[in-house]
C-alpha positions in Angstrom: 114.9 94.8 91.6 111.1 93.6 91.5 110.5 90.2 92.7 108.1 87.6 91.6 106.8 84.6 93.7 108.3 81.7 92.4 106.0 79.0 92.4 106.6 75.1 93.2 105.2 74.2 90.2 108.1 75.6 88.2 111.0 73.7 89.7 111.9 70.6 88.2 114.5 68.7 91.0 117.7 68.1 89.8 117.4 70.3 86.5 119.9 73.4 86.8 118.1 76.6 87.9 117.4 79.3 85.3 117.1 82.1 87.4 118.2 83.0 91.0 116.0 82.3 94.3 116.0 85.2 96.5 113.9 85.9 99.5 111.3 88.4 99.9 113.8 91.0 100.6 116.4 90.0 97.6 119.6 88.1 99.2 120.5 85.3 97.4 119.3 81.9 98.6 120.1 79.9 95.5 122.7 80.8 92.1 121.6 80.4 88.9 122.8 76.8 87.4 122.7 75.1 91.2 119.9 72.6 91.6 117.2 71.5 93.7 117.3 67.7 94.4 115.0 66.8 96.9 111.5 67.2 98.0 112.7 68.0 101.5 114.7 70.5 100.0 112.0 72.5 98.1 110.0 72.9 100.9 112.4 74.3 102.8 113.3 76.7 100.3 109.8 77.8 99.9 109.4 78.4 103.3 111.8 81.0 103.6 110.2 82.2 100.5 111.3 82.2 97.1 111.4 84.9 94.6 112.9 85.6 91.4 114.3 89.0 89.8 111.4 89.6 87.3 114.4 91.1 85.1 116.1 87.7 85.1 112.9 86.0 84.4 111.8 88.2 81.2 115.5 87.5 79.9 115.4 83.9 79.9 116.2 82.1 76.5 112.8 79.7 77.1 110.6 81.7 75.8 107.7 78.7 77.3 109.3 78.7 80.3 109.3 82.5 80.9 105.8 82.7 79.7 104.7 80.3 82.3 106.2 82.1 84.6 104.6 85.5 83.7 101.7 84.6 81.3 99.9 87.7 79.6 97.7 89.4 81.0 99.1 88.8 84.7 99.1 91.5 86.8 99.1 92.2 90.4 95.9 92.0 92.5 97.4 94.1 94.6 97.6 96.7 92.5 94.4 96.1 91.0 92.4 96.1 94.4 94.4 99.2 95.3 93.5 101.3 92.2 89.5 100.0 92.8 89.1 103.3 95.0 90.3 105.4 92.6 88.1 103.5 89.4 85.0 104.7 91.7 86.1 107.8 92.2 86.8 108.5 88.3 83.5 106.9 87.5 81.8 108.9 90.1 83.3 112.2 89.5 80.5 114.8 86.9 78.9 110.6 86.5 76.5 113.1 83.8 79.3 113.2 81.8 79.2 109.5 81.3 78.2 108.0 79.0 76.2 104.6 79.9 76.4 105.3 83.4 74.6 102.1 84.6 77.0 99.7 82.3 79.9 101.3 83.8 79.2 100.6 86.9 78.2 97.1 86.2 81.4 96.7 84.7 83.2 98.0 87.8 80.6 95.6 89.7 81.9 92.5 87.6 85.5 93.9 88.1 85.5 93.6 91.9 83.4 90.3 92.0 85.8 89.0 89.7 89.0 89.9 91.7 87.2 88.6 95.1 87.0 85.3 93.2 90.6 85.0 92.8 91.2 84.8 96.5 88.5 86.1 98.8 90.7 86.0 101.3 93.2 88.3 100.0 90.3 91.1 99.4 88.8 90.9 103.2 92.6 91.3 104.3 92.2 94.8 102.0 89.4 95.7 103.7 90.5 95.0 106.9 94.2 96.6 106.6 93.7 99.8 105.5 96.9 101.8 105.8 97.2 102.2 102.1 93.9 104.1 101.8 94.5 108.3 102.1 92.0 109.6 104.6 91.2 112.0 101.6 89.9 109.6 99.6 87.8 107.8 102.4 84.9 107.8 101.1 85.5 105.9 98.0 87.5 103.2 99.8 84.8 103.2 102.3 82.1 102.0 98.6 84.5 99.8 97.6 85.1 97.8 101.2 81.3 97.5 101.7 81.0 96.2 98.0 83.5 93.8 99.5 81.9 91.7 102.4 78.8 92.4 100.3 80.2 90.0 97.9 81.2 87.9 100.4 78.0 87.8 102.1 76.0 87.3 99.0 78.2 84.5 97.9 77.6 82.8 101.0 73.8 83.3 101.0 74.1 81.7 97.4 72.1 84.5 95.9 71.7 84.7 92.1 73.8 86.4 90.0 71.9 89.2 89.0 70.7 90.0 92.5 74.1 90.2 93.8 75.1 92.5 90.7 72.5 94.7 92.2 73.6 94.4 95.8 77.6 95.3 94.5 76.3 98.0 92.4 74.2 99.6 95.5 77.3 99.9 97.1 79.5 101.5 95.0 76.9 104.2 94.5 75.4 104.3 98.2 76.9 107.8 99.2 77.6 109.0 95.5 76.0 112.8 96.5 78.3 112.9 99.6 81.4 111.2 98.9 83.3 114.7 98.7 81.7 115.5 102.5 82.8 112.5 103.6 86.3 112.9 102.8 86.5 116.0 104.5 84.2 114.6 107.4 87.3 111.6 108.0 89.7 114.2 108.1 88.0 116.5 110.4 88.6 116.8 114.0 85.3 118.2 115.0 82.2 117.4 116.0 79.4 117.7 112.9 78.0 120.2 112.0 74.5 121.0 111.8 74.2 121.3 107.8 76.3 118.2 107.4 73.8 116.3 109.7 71.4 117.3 107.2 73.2 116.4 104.7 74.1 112.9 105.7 70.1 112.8 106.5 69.0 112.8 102.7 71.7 111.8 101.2 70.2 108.2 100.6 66.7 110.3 98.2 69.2 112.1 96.7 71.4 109.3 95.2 68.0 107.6 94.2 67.1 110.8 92.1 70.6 111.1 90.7 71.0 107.1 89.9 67.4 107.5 88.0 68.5 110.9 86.1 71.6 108.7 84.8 69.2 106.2 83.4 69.1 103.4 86.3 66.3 101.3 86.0 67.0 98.5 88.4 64.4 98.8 91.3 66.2 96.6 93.3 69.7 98.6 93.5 67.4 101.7 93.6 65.5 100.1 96.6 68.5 99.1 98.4 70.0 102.6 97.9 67.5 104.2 99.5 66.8 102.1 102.5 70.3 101.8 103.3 69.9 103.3 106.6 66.5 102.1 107.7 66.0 100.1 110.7 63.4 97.5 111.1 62.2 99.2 114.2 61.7 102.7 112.7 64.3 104.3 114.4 66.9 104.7 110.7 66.5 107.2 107.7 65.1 109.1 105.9 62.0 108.0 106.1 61.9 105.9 109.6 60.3 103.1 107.9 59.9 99.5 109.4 59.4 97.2 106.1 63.4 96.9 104.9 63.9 95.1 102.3 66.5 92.2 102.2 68.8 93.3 99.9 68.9 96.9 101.8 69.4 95.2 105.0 72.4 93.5 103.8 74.1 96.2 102.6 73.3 98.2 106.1 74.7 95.5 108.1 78.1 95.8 105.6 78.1 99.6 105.1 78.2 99.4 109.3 80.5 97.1 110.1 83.1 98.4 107.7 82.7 101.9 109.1 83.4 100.6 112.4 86.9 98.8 111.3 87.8 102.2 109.4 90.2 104.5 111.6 88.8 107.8 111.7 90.3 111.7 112.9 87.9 111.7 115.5 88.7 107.9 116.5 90.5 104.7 115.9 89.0 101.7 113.9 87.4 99.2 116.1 89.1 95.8 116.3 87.3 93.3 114.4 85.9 91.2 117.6 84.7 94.6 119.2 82.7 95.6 116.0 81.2 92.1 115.2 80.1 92.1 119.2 78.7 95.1 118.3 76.8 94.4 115.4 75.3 91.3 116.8 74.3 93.5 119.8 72.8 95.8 117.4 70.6 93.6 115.2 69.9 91.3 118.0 71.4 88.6 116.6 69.9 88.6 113.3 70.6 86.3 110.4 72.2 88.6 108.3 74.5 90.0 111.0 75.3 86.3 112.3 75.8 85.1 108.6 78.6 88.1 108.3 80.0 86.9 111.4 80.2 83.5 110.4 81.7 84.1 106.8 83.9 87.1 107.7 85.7 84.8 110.7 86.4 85.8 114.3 89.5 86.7 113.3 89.6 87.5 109.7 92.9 87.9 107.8 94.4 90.9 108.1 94.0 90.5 111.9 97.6 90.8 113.9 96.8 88.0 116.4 99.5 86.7 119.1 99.9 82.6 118.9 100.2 80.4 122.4 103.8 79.7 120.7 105.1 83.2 121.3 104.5 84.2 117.9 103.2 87.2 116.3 101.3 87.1 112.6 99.2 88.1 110.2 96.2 86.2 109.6 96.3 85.3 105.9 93.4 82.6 105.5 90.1 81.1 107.1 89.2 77.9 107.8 85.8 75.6 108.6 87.1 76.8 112.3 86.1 80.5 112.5 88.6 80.9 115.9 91.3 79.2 114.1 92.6 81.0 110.8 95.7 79.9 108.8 98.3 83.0 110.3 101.8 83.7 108.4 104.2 84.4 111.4 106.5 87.6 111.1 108.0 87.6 114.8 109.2 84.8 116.6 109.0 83.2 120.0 110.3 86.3 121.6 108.7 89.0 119.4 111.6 89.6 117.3 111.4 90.0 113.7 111.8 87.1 111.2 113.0 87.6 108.3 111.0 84.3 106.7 107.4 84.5 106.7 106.0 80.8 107.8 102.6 79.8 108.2 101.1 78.0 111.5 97.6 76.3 111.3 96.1 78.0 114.5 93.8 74.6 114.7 96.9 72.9 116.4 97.2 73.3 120.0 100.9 74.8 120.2 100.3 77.3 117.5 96.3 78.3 118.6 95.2 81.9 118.8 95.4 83.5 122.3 94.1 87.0 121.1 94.7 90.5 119.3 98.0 91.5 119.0 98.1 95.5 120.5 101.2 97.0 119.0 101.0 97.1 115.2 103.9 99.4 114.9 105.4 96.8 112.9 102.6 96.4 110.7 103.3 100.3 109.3 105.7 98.7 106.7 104.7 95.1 106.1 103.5 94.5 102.7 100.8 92.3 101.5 103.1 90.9 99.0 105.3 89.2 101.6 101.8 87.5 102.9 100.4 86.2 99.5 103.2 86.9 97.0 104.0 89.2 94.3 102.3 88.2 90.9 98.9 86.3 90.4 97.2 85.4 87.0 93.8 87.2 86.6 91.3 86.5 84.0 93.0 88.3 81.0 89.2 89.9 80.4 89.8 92.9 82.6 86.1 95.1 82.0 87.3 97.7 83.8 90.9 98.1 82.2 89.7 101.3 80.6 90.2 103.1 84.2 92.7 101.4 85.3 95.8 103.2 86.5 99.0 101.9 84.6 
């Protein structure tokens, strides 16, 4: 059985249903024919979530009513932000062999912008919840999470278009010489070696070479490329240089701070607080770390926060209140498991946030689509679609 979110918008009160509701796990919460009469009644049906069997859905005699319900071209944004990883690595993989190298990664650079705009909550809770990332394929999730809060940092420092095309597209290709070294680097449970030291040491000159051999022209994503590891007081690499440029300084501040939430062999992700303490510590309070801070939240969803209620959640949404997130419940008072996901605005006293949650061993099976539902309607231009797994 594959559920679908059923939407408010398609039930009409006191019409006969044409499907059965069903909750997120698929026991029956309504028959087909019964009806919903009341207002009071809808909500309280959609807060114990309601789903429909897709099967049931594409078998309806309303061929307009069925179509509204799954329009073409909708797909999953799940799935879509889940395969992103793997686009890279296809595109990345003998990138000689390409043809148009530069236009496909622009395309994959319009791809992910484009899915951050459908909800940008739902792509910092991918970046922050990681358990369906393979450690073997780190490094490409690892791009594709800093293209991420690059996004959302560019969009919140309201820069052009075609400058935050270049800031995406310098982060998908940041590590393109050494993506295979990562991987095995995650996976390792040593200490470096010297030859991979040296590696990771010009690793930022030798995407520069390789982006120009493939034909990229863009000084800016060049630029950014290379000074990705700089620091402004001459301490970074390559070449220890103390005039970074903005756009490089950006994507440092997001290639770090994702690293630092990223579990590792050799040690576990830092919690989100820990790591943005430590990046403010690190740039000394900069703009561009604070403006991370600011946009990113203190607790950003995907965080597993404890509630003064009792209650354990998932945080799903921001608010204007960067301590006080929207968070969908999944334990109650006493910590049990519920099977109803509910949603508490931590801005009201009784359901504020008291801090991190420390045992996610409940988390290991929790899927996204039980936070933010099951099917969402993307833009049915998909520029990517070519690498897209089916």
């Amino acid at each position: 059985m594959k559920l679908i979110r059923l939407p408010r918008s398609k039930i009409e009160l006191g019409l006969p249903l044409p499907w059965s509701v069903r909750d997120q796990y698929g026991n029956l919460l309504l028959a087909i024919g019964r009806s919903i009469d009341t207002d009071r009644q809808l909500d309280h049906l959609l807060r114990l979530g309601a789903f429909v069997d897709r099967s049931e859905v594409v078998a309806t005699p309303n061929i307009l009513l069925r179509d509204a319900l799954i329009p073409d071209g909708a797909v999953s944004l799940m799935a879509l932000w889940d395969q992103a990883p793997d686009c890279l690595q296809t595109l990345l993989t003998y990138p000689e062999r390409k043809a148009n190298f530069a236009t496909q990664v622009e395309a994959l650079a319009i791809h992910l912008i484009e899915l951050h705009d459908v909800n940008p909550d739902f792509s910092i809770y991918r970046a922050v919840r990681q358990e369906q990332y393979k450690a073997s394929n780190y490094g490409h999730a690892h791009c594709v999470h800093t293209a991420t809060l690059c996004i959302l940092l560019g969009r919140h420092l309201q820069w052009p278009r075609q400058r935050l095309m270049s800031l995406v597209k310098a982060a998908l290709t940041m590590n393109m010489t050494i993506l295979k070294s990562q991987s095995k680097m995650a996976l390792q449970d040593d200490p470096l070696s010297t030859a991979q030291r040296l590696e990771i040491l010009g690793h930022p000159q030798q995407s520069v070479a390789l982006l120009e051999q493939l034909g990229v022209q863009d000084g800016q994503w060049l630029r950014a490329v290379a000074q990705h590891h700089e620091h402004q007081d001459g301490s970074g690499y390559p070449a220890g240089c103390t005039e970074i440029d903005e756009m490089a300084n950006v994507l440092h501040v997001c290639d770090v701070f994702m690293a630092k939430i990223s579990p590792r062999i050799l040690r576990p992700a830092l919690s989100p607080q820990e790591a943005t303490r430590q990046l403010y510590r690190e740039d000394s309070g900069g703009p561009i770390a604070t403006a991370l801070i600011k946009t990113f939240g203190i607790y950003p969803p995907g965080d597993f926060v404890q509630l003064a209620s009792g209650e354990l959640g998932i945080v799903v949404e921001r608010t204007a209140n960067a301590k006080a997130p929207i968070v969908a419940v999944i334990t109650d008072e006493l910590e049990q498991s519920v099977t109803s996901t509910v949603r508490r605005d931590t801005r009201q006293a009784g359901h504020a946030v008291v801090g991190v949650a420390s045992d996610k061993a409940m988390l290991a099976r929790l899927l996204p689509e039980r936070l933010y539902g099951f099917s969402i309607a993307l833009p049915s231009r998909l520029p990517f679609a070519g690498f897209l797994v089916d």
